[in-house]
C-alpha positions as CSV (number, residue, x, y, z in Angstrom):
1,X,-119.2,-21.2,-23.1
2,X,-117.1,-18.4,-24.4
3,X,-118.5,-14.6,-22.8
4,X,-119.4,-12.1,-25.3
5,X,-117.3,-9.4,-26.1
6,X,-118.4,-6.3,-25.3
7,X,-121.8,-6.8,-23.4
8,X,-122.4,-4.8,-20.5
9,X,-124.3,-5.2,-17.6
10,X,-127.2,-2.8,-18.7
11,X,-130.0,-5.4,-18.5
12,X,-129.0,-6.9,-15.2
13,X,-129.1,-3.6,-14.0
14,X,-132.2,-2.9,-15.4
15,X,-133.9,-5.7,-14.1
16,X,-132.2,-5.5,-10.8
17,X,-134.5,-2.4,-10.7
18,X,-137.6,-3.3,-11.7
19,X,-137.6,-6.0,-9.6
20,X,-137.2,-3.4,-6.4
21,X,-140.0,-2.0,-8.7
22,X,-142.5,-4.6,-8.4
23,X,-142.3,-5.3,-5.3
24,X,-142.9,-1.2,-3.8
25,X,-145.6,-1.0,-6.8
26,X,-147.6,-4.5,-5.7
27,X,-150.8,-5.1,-8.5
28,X,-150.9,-5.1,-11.9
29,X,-148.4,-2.7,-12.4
30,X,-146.1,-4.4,-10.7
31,X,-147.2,-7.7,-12.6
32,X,-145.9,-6.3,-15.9
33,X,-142.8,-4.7,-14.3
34,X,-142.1,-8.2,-12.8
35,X,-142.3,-9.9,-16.0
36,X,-140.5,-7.5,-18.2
37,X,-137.7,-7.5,-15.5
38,X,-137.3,-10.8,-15.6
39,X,-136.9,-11.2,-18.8
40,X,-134.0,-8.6,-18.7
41,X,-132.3,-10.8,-15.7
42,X,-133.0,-13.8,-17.8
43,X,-131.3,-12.1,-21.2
44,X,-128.0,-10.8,-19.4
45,X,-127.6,-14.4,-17.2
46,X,-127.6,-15.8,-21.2
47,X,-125.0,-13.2,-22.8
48,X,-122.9,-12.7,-19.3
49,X,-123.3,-14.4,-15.5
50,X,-123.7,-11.5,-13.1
51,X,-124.6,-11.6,-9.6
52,X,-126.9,-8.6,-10.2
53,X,-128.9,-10.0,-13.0
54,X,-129.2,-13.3,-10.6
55,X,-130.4,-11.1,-7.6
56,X,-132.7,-8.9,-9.8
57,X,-134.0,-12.7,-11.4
58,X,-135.3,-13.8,-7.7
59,X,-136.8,-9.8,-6.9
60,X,-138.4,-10.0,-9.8
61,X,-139.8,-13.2,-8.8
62,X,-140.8,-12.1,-5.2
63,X,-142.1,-9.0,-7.0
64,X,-144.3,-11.2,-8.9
65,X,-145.9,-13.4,-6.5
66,X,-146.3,-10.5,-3.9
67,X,-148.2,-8.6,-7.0
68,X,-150.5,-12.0,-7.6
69,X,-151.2,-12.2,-3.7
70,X,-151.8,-8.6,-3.7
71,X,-154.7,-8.3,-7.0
72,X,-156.1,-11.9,-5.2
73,X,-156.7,-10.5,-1.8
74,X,-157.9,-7.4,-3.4
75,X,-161.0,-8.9,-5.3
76,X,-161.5,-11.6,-3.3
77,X,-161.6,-9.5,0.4
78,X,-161.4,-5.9,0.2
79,X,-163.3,-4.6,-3.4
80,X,-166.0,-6.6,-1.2
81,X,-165.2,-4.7,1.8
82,X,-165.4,-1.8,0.1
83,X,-168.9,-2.4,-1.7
84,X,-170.6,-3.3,1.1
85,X,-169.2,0.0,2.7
86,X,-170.4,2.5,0.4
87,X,-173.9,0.8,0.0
């Protein structure tokens, strides 16, 4: 499969930092910066291979799961916590 000519490495880089992104910014936020940023990783591995767009791919996915974990444990344990606290 032939590269194209003249595509940069914008999204990779891109993506590459939104995955650093969602992971510092764990929640929903970082749920919707996960998924955009994958899809920029996803889009550059398509047009042109780089070994940013690959890392950015699995941050994002760490980002991700850490975000999921992070909105479960917080309705499940602490918003309890937290109600029983104020009350």
């Amino acid at each position: 499969m032939a590269e194209k000519e003249g595509v940069g490495n914008g999204l990779g880089t891109s993506g590459f930092t939104l995955g650093v992104l969602s992971i510092i910014f764990a929640g929903w936020m970082g749920i919707i910066i996960a998924v955009v940023g994958g899809i920029f990783c996803f889009v550059q591995q398509k047009n042109k291979k780089m070994r940013i767009s690959k890392v950015g791919l699995i941050l994002n996915v760490v980002g991700f799961i850490v975000s999921v974990l992070f909105v479960v444990l917080y309705s499940t344990v602490i918003a309890p916590l937290i109600g029983e606290v104020a009350a």
